[in-house]
matplotlib code that plots the C-alpha trace (Angstrom):
import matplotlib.pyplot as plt

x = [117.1, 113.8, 114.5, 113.2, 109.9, 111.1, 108.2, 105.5, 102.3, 99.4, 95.8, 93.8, 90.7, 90.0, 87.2, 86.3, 85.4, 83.2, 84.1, 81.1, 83.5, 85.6, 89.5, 90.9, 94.1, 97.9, 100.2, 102.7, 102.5, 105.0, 103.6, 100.4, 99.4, 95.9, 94.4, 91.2, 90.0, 87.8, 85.7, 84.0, 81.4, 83.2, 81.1, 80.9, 83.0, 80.7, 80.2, 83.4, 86.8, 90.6, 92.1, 95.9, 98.4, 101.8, 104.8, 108.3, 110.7, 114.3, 114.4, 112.5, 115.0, 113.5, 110.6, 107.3, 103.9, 101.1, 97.5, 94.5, 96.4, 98.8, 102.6, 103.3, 105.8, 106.5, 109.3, 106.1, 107.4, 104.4, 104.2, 108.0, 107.2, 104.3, 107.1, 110.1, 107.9, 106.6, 109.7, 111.2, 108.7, 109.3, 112.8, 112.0, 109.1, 112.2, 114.6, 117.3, 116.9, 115.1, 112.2, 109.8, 107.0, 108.4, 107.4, 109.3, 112.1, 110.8, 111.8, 114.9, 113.3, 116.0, 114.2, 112.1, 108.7, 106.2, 102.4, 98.9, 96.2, 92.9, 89.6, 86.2, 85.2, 86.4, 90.1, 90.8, 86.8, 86.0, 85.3, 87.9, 90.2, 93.3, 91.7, 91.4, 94.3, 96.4, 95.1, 94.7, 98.4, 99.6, 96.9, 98.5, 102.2, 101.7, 100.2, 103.3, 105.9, 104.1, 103.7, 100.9, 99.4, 97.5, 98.8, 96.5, 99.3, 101.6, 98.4, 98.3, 101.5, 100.2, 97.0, 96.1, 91.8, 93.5, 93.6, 90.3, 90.3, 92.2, 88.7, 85.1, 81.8, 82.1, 85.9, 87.2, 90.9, 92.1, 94.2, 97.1, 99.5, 103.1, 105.3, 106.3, 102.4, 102.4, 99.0, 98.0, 95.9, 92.6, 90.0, 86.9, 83.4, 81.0, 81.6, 79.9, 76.7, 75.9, 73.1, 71.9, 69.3, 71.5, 72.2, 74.3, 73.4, 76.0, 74.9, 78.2, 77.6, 80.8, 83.7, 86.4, 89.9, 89.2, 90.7, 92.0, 93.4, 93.1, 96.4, 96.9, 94.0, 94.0, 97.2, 96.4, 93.4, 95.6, 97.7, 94.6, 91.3, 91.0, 87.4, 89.4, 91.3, 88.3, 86.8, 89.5, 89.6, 86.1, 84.0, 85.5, 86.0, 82.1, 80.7, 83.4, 81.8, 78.0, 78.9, 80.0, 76.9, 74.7, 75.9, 76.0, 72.7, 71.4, 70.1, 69.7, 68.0, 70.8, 73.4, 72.1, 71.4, 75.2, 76.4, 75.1, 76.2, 79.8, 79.5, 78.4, 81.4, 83.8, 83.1, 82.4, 86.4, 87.1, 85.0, 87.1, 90.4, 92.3, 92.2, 88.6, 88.1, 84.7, 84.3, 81.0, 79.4, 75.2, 74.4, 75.5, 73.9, 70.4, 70.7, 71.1, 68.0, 66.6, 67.3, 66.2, 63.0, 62.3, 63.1, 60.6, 57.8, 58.3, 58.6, 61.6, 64.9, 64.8, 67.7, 71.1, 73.9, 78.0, 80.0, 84.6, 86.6, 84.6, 80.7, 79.4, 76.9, 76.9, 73.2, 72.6, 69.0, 67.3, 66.4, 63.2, 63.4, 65.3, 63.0, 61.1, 64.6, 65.7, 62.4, 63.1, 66.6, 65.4, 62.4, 64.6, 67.5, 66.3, 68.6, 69.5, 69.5, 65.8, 67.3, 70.0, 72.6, 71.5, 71.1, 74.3, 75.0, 72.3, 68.6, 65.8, 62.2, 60.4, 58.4, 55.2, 55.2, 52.5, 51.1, 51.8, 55.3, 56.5, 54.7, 56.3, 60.0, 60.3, 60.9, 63.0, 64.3, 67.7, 68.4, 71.5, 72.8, 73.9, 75.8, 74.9, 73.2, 75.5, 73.4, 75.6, 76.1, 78.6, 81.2, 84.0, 87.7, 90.7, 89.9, 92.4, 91.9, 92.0, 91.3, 94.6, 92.4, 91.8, 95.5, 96.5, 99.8, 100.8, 103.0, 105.8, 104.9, 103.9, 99.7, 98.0, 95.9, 92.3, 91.6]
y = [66.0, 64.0, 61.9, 62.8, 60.9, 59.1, 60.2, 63.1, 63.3, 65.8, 65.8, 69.0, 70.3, 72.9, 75.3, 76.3, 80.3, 82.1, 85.5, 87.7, 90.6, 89.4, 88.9, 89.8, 91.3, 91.8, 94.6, 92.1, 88.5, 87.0, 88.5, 87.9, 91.7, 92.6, 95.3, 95.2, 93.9, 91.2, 89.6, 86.0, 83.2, 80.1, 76.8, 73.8, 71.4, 68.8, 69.1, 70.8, 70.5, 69.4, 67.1, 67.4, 65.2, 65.8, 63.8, 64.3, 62.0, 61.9, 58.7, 60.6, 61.2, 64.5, 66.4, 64.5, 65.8, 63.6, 65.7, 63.5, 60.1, 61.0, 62.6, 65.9, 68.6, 69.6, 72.4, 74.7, 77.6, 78.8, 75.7, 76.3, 79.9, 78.1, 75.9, 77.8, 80.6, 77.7, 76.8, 79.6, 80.6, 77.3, 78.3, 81.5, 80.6, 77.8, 80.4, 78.0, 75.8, 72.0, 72.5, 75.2, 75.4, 72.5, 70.1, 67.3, 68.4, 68.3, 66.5, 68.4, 70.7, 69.7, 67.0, 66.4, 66.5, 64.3, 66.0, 64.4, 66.2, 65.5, 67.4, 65.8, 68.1, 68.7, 70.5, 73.4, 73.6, 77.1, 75.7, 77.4, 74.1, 76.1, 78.0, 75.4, 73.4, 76.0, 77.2, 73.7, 73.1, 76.3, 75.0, 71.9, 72.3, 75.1, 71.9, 70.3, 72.4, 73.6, 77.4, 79.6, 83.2, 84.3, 82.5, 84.5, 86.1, 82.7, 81.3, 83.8, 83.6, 79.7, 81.5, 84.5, 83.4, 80.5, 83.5, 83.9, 80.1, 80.4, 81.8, 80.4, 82.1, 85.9, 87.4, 90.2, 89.9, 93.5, 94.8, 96.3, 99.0, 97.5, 96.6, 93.7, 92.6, 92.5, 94.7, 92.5, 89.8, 88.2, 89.1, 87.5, 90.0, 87.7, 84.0, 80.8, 81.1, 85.1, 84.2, 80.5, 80.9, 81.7, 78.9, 78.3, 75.9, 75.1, 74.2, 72.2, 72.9, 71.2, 69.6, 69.7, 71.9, 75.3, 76.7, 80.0, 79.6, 82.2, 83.2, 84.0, 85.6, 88.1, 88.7, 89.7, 91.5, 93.8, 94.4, 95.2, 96.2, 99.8, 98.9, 96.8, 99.5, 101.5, 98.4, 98.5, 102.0, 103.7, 101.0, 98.1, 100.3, 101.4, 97.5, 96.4, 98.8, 97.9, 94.3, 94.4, 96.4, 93.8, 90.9, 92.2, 93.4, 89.8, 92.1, 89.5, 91.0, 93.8, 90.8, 89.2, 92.1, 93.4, 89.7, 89.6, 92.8, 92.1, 88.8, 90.3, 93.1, 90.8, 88.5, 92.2, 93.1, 89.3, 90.5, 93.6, 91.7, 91.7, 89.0, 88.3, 85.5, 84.0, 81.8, 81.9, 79.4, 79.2, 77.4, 80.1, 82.3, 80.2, 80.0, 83.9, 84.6, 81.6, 83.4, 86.7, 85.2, 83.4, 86.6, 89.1, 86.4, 86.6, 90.6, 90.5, 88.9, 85.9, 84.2, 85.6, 84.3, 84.8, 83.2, 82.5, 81.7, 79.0, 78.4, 76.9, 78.9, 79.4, 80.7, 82.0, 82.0, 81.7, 78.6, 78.7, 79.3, 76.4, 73.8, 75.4, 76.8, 73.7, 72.1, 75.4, 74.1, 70.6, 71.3, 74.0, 71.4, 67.9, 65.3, 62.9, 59.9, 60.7, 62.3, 59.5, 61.5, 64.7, 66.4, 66.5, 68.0, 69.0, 67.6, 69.1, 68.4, 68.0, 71.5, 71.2, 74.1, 76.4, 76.2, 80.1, 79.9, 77.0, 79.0, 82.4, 80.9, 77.3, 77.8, 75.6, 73.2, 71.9, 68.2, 66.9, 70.4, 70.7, 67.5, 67.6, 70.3, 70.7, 72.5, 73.4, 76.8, 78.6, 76.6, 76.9, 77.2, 74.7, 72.0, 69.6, 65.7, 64.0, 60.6, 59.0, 56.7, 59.9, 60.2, 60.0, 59.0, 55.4, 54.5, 54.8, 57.7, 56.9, 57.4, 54.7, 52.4, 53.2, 50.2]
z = [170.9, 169.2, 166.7, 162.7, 162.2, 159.0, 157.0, 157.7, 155.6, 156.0, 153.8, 152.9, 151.0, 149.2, 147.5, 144.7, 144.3, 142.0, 141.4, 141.1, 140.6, 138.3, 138.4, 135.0, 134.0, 135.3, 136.4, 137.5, 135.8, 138.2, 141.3, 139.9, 140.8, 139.5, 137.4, 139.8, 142.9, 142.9, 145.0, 145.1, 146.6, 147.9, 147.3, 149.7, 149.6, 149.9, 145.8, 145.0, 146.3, 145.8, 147.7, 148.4, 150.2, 150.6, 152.6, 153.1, 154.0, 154.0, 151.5, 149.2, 146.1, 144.5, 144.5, 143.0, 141.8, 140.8, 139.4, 139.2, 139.3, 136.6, 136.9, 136.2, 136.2, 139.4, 137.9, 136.3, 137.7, 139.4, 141.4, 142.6, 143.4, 146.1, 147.4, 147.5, 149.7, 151.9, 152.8, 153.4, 155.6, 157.6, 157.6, 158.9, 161.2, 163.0, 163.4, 161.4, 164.8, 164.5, 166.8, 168.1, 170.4, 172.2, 169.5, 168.1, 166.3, 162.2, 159.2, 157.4, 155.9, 152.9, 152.5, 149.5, 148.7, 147.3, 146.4, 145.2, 144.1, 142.8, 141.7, 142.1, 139.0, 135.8, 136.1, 133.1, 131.9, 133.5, 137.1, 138.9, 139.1, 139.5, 142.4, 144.2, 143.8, 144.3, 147.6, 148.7, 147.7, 149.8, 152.7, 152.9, 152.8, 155.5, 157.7, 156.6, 157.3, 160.3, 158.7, 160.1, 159.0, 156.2, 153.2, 150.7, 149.4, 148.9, 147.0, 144.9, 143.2, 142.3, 140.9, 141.2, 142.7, 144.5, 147.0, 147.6, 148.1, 151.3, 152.8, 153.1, 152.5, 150.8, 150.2, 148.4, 146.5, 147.3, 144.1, 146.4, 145.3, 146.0, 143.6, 146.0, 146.3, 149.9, 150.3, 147.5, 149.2, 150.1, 152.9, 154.2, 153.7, 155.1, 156.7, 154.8, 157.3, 156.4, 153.8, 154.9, 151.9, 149.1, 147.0, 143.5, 140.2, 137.7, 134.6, 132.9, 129.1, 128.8, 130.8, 128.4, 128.5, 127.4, 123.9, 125.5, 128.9, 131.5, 131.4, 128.1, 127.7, 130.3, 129.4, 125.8, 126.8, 129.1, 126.0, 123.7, 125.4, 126.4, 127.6, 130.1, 131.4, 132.0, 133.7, 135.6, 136.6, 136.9, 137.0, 139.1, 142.9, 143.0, 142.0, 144.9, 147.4, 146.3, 145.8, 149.7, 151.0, 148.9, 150.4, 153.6, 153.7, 151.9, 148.9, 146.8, 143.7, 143.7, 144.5, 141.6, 139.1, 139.7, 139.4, 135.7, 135.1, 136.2, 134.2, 130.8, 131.3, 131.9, 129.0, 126.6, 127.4, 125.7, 122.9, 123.0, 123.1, 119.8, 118.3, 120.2, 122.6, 122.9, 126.5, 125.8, 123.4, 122.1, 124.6, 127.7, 125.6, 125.6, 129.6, 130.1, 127.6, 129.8, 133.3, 131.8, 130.7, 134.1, 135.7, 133.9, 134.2, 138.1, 137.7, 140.0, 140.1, 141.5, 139.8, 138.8, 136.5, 136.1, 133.4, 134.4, 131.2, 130.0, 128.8, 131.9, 133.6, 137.8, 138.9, 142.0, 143.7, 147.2, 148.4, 148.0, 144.0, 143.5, 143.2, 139.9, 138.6, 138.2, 136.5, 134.1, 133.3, 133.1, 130.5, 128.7, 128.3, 128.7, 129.9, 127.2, 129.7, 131.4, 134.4, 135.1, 137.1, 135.7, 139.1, 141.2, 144.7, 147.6, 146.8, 145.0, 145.5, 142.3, 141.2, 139.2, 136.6, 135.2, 131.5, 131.8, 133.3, 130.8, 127.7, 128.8, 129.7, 128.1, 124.3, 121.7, 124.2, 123.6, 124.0, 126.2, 125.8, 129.3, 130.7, 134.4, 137.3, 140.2, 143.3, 146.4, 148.6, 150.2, 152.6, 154.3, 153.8, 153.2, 155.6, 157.2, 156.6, 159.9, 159.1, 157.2, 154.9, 152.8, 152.4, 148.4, 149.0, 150.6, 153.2, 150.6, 149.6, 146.2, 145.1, 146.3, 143.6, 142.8, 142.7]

ax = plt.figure().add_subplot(projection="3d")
ax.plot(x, y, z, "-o")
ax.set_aspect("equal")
plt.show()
């Protein structure tokens, strides 16, 4: 029989989603069971992404979770839902033997854990943080443990859109019926290279933690909205169905118009919530007057906003509308440092605007409102790290220094 490797270690990456039907609302909060299907864009991971490394080893004492550099509590019980599932699978997947497929017989799978994660964005400010680390987590300790098969549904009991994290380019969250959840999982529409064109600005009004969390809120808008009910019931199935057809056809206006539409719903059932809870601040408001302004001068839609649980804005346009869109944002909220690092992500060529277009859109500009413009597109799914220098944990298993 092979001999145990005494430690194994595996790095992944994952995405971050925006839903453009959006997720909101239980019928099982330990499942994580939705009210409503959903369905979302997965950005590259060039600009956004979690990275996750995790090792086990048979000197490892207990279970060990480190977030961003810091330690954290590996017992949250949505975290040991992810784990206990992954290795049960493993357990399953082995047959209760050591080996399969003729490889080396595996690390006990008794053996205890140790898990890094870090975000290259702000985690908790309305970016979709837990999306992604969830999915990256579930990504990478199916690497680990040698699990394979769709893991949507194991992501999903971490967070519920870490399961549309699991996929790149266009998927759909389908709602499911079971009570166990098992048709409750996520599906790829369209792959990252469907709409080479499309592209997606993030305007970060502000990085820090939310006041309401997801969770909570949902959960007290299930128990108090009856406009989220009928969201969920008449109006959600049709936008899933046109939302599909859009995106496979490349419709962007329509994409864009039932983006916004979705969007303002979404954050009306908040307002609808008792007591109220307001994501949005004056500042998301400014930017939706902005892209509603930009849009009518233009006589089309050309540009298309969505708002999660938090007041940073996610615009979607065509590539070729980018350049000008971001000039609009840039005279409409001028950077306080003069354009330092104000532009993040895929480059932009400098637009020269019209007296017209700046008289008819640009009004009251807003100084150092906005912190930063992140431009990326839709990418791909989790990713495995092949080159061990990305690895967050050392050689003894413990995060290596940033310095």
């Amino acid at each position: 029989m092979a001999e145990e490797k005494p430690m194994a270690m595996v790095t992944c990456t994952a995405p971050v989603n925006i839903a453009v039907i959006k997720y909101w609302g239980k019928r099982d909060e330990e499942l994580i069971l939705p009210i409503n299907s959903s369905l979302s864009v997965t950005l590259h991971q060039d600009q956004l992404k979690t990275t996750t490394t995790a090792a086990i080893s048979r000197d490892f004492k207990e279970d060990c979770l480190w977030l961003n550099g810091k330690e954290a509590d590996i017992g949250h019980p949505r975290l040991q839902s992810c784990l206990r599932e992954m290795r049960r699978l493993a357990r399953k997947r082995r047959g209760g033997n050591g080996s399969s497929n003729g490889d080396p017989a595996p690390l006990n799978l008794a053996c205890k854990v140790h898990i890094a994660s870090e975000n290259n964005f702000p985690t908790a400010a309305g970016l979709a943080s837990s999306a992604a680390g969830y999915a990256c987590l579930v990504y990478t300790l199916a690497k680990l443990y040698g699990v394979e098969g769709d893991l949507s549904e194991v992501a999903r009991q971490g967070s519920g859109s870490a399961c549309r994290s699991m996929f790149g380019g266009f998927v759909q969250w389908i709602m499911g019926e079971r009570a166990d959840g098992k048709d409750s999982i996520a599906q790829q529409v369209a792959p990252e290279m469907h709409w080479p064109k499309l592209r997606v600005l993030i305007l970060v009004v502000s990085a820090e933690k939310k006041p309401v969390g997801s969770t909570a809120g949902m959960q007290t808008s299930v128990e108090t909205s009856r406009l989220l009910k009928h969201r969920a019931k008449a109006v959600v199935p049709e936008r899933m169905a046109q939302m599909i057809q859009h995106i496979q056809q490349r419709d962007f206006e329509a994409f864009a118009e039932l983006t916004m539409k979705d969007s303002n719903q979404f954050h009306a059932t908040c307002l609808d919530t008792f007591p109220p809870i307001f994501y949005l601040n004056d500042i998301s408001k400014q930017v939706i007057a902005l892209v509603h302004r930009f849009n009518t001068y233009h006589g089309k839609t050309k540009v298309g906003y969505t708002f999660d649980a938090g007041p940073n804005a996610v615009l979607f346009t065509l590539e070729d509308t980018v350049c000008e869109l971001v000039e609009v944002v840039k005279r409409s909220f001028p950077p306080e440092d003069n354009g330092g690092q104000f532009l993040k992500g895929l480059p932009v060529q400098k637009a020269l605007l019209s007296d017209e277009l700046l008289t008819a859109v640009v009004r009251d500009p807003v100084p150092g409102a906005i912190q930063y413009l992140l431009h990326t597109q839709p990418g791909p799914g989790p990713l495995m790290v092949e080159d061990s220098s990305g690895h967050l944990l050392g050689a003894d298993g413990l995060p290596r220094s940033s310095c």
